[in-house]
N, C-alpha and C positions, 0 to 999 in steps of 0.2 A: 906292615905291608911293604914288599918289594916289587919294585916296577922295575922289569926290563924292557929298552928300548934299542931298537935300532943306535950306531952312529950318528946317522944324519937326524933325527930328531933328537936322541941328547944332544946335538950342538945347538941345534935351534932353542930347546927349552936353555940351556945355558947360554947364548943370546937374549933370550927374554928374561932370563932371572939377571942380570950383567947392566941389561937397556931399560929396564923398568923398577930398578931398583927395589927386586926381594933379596931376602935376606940368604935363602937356599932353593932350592926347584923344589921341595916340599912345598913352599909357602906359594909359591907360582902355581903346579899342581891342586894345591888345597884351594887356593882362589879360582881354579878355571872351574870345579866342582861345586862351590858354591852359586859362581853362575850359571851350571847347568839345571841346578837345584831350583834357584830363582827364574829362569824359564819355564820350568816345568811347574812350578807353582802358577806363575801368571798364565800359563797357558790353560792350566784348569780353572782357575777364577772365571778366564773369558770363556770357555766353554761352560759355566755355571753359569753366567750370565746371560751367552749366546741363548741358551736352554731355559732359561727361565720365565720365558713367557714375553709378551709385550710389557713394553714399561710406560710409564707417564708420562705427559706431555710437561720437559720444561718451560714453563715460560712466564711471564710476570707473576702469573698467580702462584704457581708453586714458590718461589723466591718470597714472595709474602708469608706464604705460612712458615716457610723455613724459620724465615726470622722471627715472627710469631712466635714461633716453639723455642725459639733459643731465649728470648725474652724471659717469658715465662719459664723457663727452670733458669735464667737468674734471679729470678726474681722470688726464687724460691730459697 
């Protein structure tokens, strides 16, 4: 794949591949995509979450069972 860019943004990507120590603007580029990737993932988690109903009340007693169930499958 080839990216063409303006002047003023290849300086800047070559600023940040220069100041942030990558190796090429590939690897700069590939890392801004991966972040975009990992927002888009958390953004759906939290819209699966937003969406999925009322949750439980944490509070001492859910913490009790937590470790309750953690006991028991070691103890398994």
């Amino acid at each position: 794949m080839n990216i063409s860019l303006p002047d003023v943004l290849k300086s800047f990507v070559d600023e940040q591949v220069a100041d942030r120590g990558y190796g090429t603007s590939s690897e700069y580029v590939r890392e801004l995509i991966r972040r975009e990737r990992d927002k888009e993932e958390l953004r759906t988690m939290l819209l699966a979450g937003a969406n999925s109903g009322p949750g439980r009340l944490v509070d001492d007693a859910y913490f009790a069972e937590l470790r309750a169930l953690a006991r028991d499958e070691a103890a398994e």
